[in-house]
C-alpha positions as CSV (number, residue, x, y, z in Angstrom):
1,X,23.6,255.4,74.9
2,X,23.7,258.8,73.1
3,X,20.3,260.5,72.4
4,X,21.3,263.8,69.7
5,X,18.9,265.9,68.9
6,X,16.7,266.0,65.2
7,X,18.9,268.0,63.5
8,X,21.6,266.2,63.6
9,X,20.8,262.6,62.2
10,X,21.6,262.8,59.0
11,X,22.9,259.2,58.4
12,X,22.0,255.8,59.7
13,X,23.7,254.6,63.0
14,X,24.3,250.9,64.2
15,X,23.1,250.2,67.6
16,X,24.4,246.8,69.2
17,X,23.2,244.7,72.2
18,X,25.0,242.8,74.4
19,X,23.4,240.0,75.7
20,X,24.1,238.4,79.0
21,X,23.0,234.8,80.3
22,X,23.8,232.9,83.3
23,X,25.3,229.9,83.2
24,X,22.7,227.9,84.0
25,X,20.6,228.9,81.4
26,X,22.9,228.2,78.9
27,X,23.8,224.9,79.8
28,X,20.0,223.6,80.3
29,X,17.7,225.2,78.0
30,X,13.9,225.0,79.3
31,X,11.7,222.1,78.6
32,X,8.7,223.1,76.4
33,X,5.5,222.9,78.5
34,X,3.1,220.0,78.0
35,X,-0.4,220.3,77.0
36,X,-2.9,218.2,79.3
37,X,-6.5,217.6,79.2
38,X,-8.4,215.8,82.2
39,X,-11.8,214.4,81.7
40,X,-13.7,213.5,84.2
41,X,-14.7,210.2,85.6
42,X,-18.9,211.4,84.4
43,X,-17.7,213.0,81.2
44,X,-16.5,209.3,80.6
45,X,-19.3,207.7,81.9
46,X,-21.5,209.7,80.0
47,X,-19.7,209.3,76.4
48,X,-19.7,205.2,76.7
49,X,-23.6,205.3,78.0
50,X,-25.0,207.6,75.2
51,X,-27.6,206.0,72.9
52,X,-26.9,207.9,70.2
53,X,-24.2,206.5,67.2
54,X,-23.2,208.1,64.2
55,X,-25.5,207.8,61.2
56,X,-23.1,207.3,58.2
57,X,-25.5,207.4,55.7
58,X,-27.0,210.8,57.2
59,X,-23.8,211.9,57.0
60,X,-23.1,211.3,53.8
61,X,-26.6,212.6,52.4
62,X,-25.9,215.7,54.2
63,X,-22.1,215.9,53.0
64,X,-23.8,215.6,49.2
65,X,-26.0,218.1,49.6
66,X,-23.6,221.0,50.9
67,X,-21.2,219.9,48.1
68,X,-24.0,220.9,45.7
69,X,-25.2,223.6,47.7
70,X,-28.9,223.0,47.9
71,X,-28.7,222.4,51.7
72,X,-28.7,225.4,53.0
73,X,-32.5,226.9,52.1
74,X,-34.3,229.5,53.9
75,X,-36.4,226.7,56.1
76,X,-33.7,225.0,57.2
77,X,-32.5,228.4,58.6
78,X,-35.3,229.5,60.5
79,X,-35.5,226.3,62.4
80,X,-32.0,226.3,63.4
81,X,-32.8,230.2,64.4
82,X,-35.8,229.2,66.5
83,X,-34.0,226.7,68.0
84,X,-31.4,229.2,68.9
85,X,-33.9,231.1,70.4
86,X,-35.7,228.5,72.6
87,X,-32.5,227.6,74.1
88,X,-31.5,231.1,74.9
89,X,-35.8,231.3,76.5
């Protein structure tokens, strides 16, 4: 590699890179890695014991009302603030 001074590049010049692999890694390319989640054995327990089920017809009120945007409303926001703030206390 030449390194010229300022004054002197008036024009563009190529550069080119030669580049080397072994053998090996040409032959086999690398295997992509694999996500994996592990839950464990009380996270399960706990998900098949809980009480609670989803309400579809909550869920649906609630989807109708953001849709026509009356659901968010200035109440609604300080409860889910002061809830916030008692779980931080």
């Amino acid at each position: 590699m030449q390194i010229r001074p300022t004054s002197q590049l008036n024009q563009t010049q190529s550069i080119s890179f030669r580049e080397t692999r072994s053998a090996a890694a040409v032959q086999a390319p690398a295997q992509a890695p694999v996500d994996q989640v592990d839950i464990s054995f009380e996270a399960q327990m706990l998900a098949r014991t809980s009480g609670e089920s989803i309400r579809a017809d909550r869920v649906a009120t609630i989807k109708a009302q953001i849709a026509s945007g009356v659901y968010e409303s200035p109440a609604k926001l300080e409860a889910a603030v002061s809830r916030l703030l008692d779980e931080m206390a």
